[in-house]
RODO-2510 file (C-alpha; in nm, 4 decimals, decimal comma):
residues 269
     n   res          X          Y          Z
     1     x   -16,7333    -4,2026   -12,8351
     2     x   -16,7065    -4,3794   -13,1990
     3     x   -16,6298    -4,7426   -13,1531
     4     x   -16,2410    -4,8250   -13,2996
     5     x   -16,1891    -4,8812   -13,6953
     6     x   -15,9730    -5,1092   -13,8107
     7     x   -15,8049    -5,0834   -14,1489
     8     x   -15,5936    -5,3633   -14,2382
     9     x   -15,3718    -5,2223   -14,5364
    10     x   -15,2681    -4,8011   -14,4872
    11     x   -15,1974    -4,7960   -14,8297
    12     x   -15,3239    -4,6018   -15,1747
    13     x   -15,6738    -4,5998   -15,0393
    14     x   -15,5986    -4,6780   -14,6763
    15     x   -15,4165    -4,4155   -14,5069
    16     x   -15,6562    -4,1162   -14,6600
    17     x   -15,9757    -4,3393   -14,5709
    18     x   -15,7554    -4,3448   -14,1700
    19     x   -15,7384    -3,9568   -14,1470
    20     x   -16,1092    -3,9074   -14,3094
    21     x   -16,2088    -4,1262   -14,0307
    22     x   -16,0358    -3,9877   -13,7677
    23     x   -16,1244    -3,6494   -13,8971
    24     x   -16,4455    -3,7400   -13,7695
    25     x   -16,3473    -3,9057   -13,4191
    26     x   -16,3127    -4,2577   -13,4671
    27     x   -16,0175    -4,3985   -13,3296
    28     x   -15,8442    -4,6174   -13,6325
    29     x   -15,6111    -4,9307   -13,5963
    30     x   -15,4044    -4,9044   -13,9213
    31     x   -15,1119    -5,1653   -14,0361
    32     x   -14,8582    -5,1582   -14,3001
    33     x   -14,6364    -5,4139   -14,3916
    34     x   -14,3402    -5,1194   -14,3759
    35     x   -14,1329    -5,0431   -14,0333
    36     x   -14,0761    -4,7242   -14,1709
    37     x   -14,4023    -4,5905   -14,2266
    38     x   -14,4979    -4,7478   -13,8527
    39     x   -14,3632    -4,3491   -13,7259
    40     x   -14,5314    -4,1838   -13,9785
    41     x   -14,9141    -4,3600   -13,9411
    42     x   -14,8694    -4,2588   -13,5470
    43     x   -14,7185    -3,9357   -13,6208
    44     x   -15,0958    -3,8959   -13,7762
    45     x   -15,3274    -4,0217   -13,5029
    46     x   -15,3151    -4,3958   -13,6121
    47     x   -15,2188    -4,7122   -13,4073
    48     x   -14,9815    -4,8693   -13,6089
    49     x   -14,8778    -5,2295   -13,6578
    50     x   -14,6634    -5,3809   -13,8943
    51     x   -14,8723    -5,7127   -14,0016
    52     x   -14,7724    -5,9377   -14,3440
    53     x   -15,0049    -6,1620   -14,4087
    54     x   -14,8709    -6,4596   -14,6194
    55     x   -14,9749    -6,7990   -14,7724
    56     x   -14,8076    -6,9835   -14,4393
    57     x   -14,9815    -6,7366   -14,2035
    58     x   -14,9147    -6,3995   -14,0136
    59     x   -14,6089    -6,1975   -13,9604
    60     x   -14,6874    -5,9830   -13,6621
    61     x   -14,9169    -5,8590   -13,3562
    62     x   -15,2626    -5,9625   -13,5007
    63     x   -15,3977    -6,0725   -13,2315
    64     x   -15,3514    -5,7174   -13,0490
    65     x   -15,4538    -5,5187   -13,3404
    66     x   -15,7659    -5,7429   -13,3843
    67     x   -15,8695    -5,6104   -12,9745
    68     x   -16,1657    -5,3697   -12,9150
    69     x   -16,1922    -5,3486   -13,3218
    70     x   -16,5611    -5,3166   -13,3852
    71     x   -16,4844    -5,2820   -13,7778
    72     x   -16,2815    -5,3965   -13,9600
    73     x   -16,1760    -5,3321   -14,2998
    74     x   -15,9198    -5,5900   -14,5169
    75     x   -15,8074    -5,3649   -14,7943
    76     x   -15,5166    -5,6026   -14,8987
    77     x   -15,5012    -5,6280   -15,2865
    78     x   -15,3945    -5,9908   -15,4429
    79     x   -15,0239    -5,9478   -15,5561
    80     x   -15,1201    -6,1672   -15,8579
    81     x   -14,9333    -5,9258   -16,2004
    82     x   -14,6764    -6,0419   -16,3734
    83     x   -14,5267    -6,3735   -16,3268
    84     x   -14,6266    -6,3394   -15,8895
    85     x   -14,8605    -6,5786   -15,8379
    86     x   -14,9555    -6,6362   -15,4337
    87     x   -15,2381    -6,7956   -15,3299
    88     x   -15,4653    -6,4864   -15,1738
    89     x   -15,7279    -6,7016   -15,0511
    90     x   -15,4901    -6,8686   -14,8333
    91     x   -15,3841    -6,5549   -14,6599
    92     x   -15,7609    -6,4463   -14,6427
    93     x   -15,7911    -6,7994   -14,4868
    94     x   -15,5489    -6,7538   -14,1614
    95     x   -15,6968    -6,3989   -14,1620
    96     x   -16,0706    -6,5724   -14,0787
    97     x   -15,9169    -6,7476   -13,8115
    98     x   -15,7917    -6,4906   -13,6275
    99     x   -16,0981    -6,2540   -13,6673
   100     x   -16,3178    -6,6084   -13,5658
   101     x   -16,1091    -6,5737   -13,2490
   102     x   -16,1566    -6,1917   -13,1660
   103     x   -16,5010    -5,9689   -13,0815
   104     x   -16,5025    -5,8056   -13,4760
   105     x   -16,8781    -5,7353   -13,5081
   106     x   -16,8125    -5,6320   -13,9040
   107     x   -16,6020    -5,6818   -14,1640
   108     x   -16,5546    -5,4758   -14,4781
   109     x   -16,3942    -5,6011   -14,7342
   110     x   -16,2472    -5,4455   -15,0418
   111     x   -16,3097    -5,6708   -15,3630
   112     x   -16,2883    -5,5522   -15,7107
   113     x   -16,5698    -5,5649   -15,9978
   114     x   -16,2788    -5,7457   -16,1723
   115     x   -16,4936    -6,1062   -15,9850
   116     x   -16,7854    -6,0258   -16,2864
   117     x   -16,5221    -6,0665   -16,5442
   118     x   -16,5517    -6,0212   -16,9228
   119     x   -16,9252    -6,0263   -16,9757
   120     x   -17,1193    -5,7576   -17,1801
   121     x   -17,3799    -5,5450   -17,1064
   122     x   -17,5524    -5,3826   -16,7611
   123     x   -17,4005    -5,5377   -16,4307
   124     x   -17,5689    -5,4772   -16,1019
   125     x   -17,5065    -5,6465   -15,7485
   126     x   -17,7371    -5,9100   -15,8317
   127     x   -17,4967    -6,0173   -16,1859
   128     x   -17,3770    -6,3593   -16,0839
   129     x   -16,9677    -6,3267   -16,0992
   130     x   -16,8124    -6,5208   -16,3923
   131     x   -16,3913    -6,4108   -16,3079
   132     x   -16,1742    -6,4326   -16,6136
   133     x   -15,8926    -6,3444   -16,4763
   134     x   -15,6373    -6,4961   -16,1668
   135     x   -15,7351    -6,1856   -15,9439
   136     x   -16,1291    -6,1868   -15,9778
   137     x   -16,1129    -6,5736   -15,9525
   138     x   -15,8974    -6,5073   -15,6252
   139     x   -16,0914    -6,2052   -15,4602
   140     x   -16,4556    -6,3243   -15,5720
   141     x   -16,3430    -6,6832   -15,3952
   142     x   -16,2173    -6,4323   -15,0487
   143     x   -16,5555    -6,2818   -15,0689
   144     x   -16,6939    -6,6180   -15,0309
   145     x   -16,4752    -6,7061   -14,7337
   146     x   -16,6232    -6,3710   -14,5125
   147     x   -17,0050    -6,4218   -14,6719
   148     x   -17,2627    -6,5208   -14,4985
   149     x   -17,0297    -6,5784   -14,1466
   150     x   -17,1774    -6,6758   -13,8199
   151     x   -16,9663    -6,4518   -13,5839
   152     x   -16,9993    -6,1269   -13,7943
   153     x   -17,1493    -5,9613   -14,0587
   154     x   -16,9898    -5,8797   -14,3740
   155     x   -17,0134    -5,5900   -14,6803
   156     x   -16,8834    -5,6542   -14,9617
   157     x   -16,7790    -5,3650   -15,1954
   158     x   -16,6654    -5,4380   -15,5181
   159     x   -16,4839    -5,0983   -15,6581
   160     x   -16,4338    -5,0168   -16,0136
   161     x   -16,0925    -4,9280   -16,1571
   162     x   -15,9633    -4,7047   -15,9269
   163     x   -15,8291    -4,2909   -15,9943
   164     x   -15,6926    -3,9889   -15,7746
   165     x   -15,4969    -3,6702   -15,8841
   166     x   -15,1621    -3,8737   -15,8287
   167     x   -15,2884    -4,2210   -15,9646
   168     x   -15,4428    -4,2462   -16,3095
   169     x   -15,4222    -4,5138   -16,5773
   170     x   -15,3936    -4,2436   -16,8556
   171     x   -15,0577    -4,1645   -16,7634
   172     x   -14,9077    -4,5622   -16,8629
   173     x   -15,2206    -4,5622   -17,1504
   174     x   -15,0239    -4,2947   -17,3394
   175     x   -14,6996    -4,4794   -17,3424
   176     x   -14,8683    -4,8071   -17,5416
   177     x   -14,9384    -4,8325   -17,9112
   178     x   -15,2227    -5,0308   -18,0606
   179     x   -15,4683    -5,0061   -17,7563
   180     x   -15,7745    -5,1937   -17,7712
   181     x   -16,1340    -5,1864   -17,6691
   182     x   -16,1035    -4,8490   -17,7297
   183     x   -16,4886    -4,8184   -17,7838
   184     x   -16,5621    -4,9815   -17,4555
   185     x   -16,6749    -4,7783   -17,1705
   186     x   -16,5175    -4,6960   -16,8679
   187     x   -16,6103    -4,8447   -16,5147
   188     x   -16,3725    -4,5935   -16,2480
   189     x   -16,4235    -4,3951   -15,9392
   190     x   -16,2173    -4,1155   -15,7395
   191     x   -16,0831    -4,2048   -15,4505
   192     x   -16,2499    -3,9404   -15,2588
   193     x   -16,5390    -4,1665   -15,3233
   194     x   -16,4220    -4,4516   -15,2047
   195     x   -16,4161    -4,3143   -14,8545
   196     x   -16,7424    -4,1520   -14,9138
   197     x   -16,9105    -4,5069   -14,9147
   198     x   -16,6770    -4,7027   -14,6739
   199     x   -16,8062    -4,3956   -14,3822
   200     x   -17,1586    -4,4357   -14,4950
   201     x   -17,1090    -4,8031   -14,4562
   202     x   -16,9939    -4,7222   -14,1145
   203     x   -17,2117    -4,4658   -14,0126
   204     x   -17,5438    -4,6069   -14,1278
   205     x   -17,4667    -4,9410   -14,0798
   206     x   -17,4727    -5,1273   -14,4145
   207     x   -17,3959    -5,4442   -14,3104
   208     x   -17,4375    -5,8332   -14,5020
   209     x   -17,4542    -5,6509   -14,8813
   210     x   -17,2834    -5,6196   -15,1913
   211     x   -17,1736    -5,2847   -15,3243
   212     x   -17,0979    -5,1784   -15,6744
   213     x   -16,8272    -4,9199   -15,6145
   214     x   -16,8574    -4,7511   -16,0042
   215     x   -16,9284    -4,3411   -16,0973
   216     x   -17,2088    -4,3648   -16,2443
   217     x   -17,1133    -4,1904   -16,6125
   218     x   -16,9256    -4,4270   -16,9094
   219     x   -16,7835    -4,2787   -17,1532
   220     x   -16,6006    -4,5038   -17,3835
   221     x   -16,2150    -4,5630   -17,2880
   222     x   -16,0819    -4,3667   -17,5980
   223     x   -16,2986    -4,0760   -17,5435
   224     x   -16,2742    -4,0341   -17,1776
   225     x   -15,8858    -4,1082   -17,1844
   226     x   -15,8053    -3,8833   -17,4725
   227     x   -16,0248    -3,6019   -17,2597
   228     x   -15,7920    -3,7160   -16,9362
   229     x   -15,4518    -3,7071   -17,1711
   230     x   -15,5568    -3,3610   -17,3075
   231     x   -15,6423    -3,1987   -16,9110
   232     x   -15,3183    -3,3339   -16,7854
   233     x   -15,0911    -3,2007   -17,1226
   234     x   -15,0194    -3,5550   -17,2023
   235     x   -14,9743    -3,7295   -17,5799
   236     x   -15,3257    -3,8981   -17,7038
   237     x   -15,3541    -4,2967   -17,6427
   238     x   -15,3050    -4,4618   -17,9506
   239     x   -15,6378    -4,6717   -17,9743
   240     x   -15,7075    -4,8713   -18,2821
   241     x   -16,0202    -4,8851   -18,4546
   242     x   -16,2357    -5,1555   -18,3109
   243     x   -16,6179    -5,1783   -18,2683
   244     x   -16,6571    -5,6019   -18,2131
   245     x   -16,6901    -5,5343   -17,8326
   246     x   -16,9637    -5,3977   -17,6162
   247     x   -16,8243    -5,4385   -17,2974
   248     x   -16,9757    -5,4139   -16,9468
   249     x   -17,1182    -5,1049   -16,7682
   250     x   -17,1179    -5,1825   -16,4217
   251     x   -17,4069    -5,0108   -16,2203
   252     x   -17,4025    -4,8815   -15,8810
   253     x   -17,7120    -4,9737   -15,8351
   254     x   -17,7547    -5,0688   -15,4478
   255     x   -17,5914    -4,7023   -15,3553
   256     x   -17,8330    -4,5504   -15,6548
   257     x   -18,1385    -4,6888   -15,6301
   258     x   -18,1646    -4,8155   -15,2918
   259     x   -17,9571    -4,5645   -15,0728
   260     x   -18,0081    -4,2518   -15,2953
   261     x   -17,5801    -4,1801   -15,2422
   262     x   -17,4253    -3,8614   -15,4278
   263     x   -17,1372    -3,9338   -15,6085
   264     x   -16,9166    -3,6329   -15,5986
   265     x   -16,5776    -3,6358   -15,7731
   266     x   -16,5771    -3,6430   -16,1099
   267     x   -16,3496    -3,8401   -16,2561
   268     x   -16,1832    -3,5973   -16,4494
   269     x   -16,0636    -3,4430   -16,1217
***
């Protein structure tokens, strides 16, 4: 039998990554921070706990969830828009403690390629990580906290902005005038692939590496969102004319070059 998968976060990308994976026999540990949606994750196979994690420490049965979890995945975005401004690594910090204290063999943790921040040109795993921004500075400083860790192994995968058929940027774009960086490309992947690389991770045991979650095509941001508007019967994004920029293509190169993975939903879908 497939040891137990934890998922820390049955969210966006959480819940669909539970079912794929229990689609394929593991059993999954799943929390949410709703008591509401506690029925619904067991209603689908999951063992639910309701867990907040929080700057002063942790709301909830951590402890038990953390038992007979082989792997465990933190896929807890910082809360860090607007004028919200918590501390993340602090919550990632009573999180360690707690998984110091229980028999996780692997951790998994969900960053964002938001940590190389606003540099231009090719980006691969080996880029060194220059944040601009509160959320990279946050997440790339988390990474650092499960790195390199005595009492399990870590994978890092840094995803690029993220899209499904009910979650794409285009649909806010379209509402904004002036857009800019319009001639910059486009660093995205589809959910579907997502899960695609957290099972391989799993199943072929990637362990103590950084991943470059990113589709491999770029088209530039007005061309592939003006394509998106026009599929989905939307208004075009008002981009204004700007060139000054390169911008960053971030390569998948680790799941390219050294794994030989297939993405396989465009991101047009």
């Amino acid at each position: 039998m497939n040891k137990t998968i934890g998922i820390l976060g049955c969210g966006w990308l959480g819940l669909p990554l539970a079912k794929s994976l229990i689609a394929s026999n593991y059993p999954v540990k799943g929390s949410t921070t709703s008591e509401t949606k506690l029925i619904h994750l067991t209603e689908l196979g999951i063992e639910a706990s309701k867990i907040v994690l929080s700057e002063k420490g942790i709301i909830g049965p951590i402890d038990g969830f953390l038992t007979k979890i082989e792997t465990l995945i933190i896929n807890v975005p910082p809360k860090l828009r607007g004028t919200n401004k918590e501390n993340f690594v602090a919550k990632m910090e009573h999180l360690l403690q707690k998984i110091e204290a229980s028999a996780v063999e692997h951790i998994i943790f969900v960053s964002s390629t938001a940590v190389y921040g606003e540099v231009d040109g090719v980006v691969t795993e080996q880029t060194i990580p220059a944040p601009a921004t509160e959320s990279g500075i946050q997440l790339l400083a988390s990474e650092d906290i499960f790195k390199n860790h005595s009492s399990f192994k870590t994978t890092i995968i840094r995803f690029g902005g993220l899209v499904s058929e009910d979650r794409h940027p285009v649909t806010m774009l379209v509402k904004k005038e002036g857009l800019k960086n319009g001639e910059m490309p486009v660093n995205l992947i589809h959910r579907d692939d997502c899960i695609r690389i957290i099972k391989k991770v799993i199943e072929e045991n990637w362990s103590s590496v950084i991943i470059n979650g990113v589709y491999p095509d770029h088209p530039t941001k007005k061309e592939y969102y003006s394509e998106v508007a026009l599929q989905r019967g939307l208004n075009m994004p008002d981009y204004e004319a700007d060139k000054t920029k390169k911008g960053k293509i971030i390569s998948a190169d680790y799941l390219l070059n050294v794994k030989n993975f297939k993405f396989l939903t465009s991101l047009k879908k």
